[in-house]
N, C-alpha and C positions, 0 to 999 in steps of 0.2 A: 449462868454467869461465870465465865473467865474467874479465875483464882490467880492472882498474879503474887510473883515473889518481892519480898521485901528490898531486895539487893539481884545485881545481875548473876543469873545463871552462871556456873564455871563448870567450863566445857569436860564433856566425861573420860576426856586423855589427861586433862591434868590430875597431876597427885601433888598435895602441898608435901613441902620438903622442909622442916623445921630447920635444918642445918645453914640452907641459903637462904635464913631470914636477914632481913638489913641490921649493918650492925653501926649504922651513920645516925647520930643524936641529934634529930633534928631543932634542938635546942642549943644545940653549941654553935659556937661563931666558926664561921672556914677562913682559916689563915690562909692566904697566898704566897707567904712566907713564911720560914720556919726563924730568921736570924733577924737581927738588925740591920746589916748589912743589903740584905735581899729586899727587904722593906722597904730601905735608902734606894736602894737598885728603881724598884718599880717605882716609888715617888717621883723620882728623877727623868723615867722615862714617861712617864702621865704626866708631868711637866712641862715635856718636848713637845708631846701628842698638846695639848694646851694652846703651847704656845706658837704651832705652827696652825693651826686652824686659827686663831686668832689672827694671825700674820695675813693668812688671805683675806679672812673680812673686811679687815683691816684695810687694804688695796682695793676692794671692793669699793669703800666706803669711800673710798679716800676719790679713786676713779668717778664716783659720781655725786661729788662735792657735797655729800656729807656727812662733811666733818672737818672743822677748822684747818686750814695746814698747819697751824703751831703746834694743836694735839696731836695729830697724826705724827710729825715728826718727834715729837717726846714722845709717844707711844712705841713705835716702830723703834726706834733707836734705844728702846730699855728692852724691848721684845728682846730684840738681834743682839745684845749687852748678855741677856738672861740664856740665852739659847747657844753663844758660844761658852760660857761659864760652864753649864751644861755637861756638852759637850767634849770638855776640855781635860772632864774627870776620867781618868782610866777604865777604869770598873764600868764607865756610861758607854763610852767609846768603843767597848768591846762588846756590846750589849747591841747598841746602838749600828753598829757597824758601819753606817753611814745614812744620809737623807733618801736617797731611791730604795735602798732597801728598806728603811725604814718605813716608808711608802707603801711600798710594794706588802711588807706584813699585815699592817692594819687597812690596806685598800683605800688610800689617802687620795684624793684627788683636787690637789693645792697649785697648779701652777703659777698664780702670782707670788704664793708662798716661796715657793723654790725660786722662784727667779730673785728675790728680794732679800734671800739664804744667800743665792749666786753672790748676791752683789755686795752686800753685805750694810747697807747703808739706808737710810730712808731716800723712796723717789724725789725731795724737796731738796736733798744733798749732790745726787746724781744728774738732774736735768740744769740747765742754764737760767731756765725759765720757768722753774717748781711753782712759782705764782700767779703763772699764767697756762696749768693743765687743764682740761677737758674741753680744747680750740678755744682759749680766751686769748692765744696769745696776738694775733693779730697784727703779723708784725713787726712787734715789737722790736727786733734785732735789726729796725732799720732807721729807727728812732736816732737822737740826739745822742753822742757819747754820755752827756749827762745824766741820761735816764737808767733809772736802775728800778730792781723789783721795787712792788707798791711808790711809784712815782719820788722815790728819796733821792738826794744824792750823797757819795761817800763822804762824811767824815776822813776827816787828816787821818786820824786815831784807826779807824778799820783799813784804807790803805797802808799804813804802818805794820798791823799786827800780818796782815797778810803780806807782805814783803820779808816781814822775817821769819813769814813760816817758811817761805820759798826756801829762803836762804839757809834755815835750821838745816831743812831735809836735806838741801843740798850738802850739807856742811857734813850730816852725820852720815852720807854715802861716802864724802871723802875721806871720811876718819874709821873708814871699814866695817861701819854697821850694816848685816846685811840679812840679819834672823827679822821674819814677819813679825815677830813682838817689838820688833824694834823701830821698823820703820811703818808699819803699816799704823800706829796711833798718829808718828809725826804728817803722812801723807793726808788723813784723813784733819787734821789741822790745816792742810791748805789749800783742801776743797772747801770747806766750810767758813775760813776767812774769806775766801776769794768769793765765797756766793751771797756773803754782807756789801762785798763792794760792789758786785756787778748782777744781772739777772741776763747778762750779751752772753752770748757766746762768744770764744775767741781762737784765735789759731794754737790747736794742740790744747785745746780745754780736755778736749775729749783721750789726752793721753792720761790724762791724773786720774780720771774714771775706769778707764782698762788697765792703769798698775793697781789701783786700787781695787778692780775683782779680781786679780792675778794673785798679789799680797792674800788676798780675804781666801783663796784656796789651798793656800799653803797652809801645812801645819805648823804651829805657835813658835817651835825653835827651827822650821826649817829655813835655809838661807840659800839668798841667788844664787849663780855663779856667775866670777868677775864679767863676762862676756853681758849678761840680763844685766849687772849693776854699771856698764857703763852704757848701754843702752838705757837703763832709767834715769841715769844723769842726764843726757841729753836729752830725752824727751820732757824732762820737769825743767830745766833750762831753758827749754823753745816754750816751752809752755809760759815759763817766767815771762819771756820775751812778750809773748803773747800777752799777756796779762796787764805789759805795763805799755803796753800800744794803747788798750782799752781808756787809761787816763792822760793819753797827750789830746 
């Protein structure tokens, strides 16, 4: 009968060494931070990580209908609210370095996410037709001027608020606002009126969506120059035009 040992053999080159015994308390908690600040640091950054895998489910979800489009767009647009806040902290920002790097660290593979960062806005704000995604639209932009998303037509009151949003934005290019914190919330007021009154597309729709992920790349205080801010007058102006062809 074999005699077998109680524990595995150690091999006859090693000698224990009492000095490089472990001196790690496997009872104590492992800080990842030594400060408050570093704490705040990683919370903030486990936050990002969060909230950008969220952002693609989210598009996922959204792409293969479901998920209500009202949720979607209050989800999406508190995400992209939470993740410029973010972002917008110093101390995050340097940390942070940017979304491909940040990417590229943790091996992220989000492309609706990023494109949705890009643009800065939920897809139901950016398309014509947000209530007609995943080929339901059928169409539809050949229909009656009358027709607007889910078969409504515009209210006096939502042609109104969208005419003077035109007009605000316009008003606050001429009064020399020209930092992305300035104009980039009034812009995003006149896609969002404008997609109460209509679900058409119209001539130079599609420029308030390209100032709008231009503005969304800039940094918070950076600002055009005159040359970009009298080209976004005219393009928000033709767009105006555009817009009120759709109600004659």
């Amino acid at each position: 009968m074999i005699n077998r040992q109680p524990y595995a053999p150690t091999p006859h080159s090693y000698v224990p060494n009492s000095t490089l015994s472990a001196t790690i308390n496997l009872d104590e908690e492992v800080k990842l931070a030594d400060t408050r600040a570093e704490r705040d640091l990683q919370d903030s950054l486990a936050e990002i990580f969060s909230i950008i895998v969220t952002l693609d489910e989210l598009e996922k979800a959204f792409l293969k209908d479901a998920i209500p489009e009202a949720d979607y767009t209050e989800i999406c647009e508190r995400s992209l609210k939470q993740y410029k806040s973010l972002v917008a902290d110093e101390a995050v920002a340097r940390a942070f370095v940017g979304l491909e790097e940040f990417k590229a660290e943790w091996d992220l593979e989000v492309p609706r996410a990023t494109e949705r960062i890009r643009v800065g806005m939920p897809s139901t704000a950016v398309n014509a037709s947000a209530g007609h995604h995943g080929g339901g639209s059928g169409g539809g932009g050949n229909g009656s001027k009358s027709e607007n998303s889910g078969g409504k037509n515009p209210s006096g009151q939502l042609i109104l608020e969208a005419t003077q949003d035109f007009i605000t934005f316009l008003d606050a290019l001429r009064l020399g606002l020209l930092a992305k914190d300035q104009l980039h919330p009034l812009l995003t007021d006149v896609i969002q009126s404008v997609n109460k009154v209509t679900d058409r597309d119209f001539e130079n729709r599609g420029k308030i969506v390209q100032w709008l992920i231009t503005l969304n790349q800039m940094k918070a205080t950076e600002e055009l120059s005159e040359d970009q801010a009298r080209e976004l007058e005219l393009d928000i102006n033709s767009a105006y035009q555009g817009f009120k062809s759709t109600l004659s």
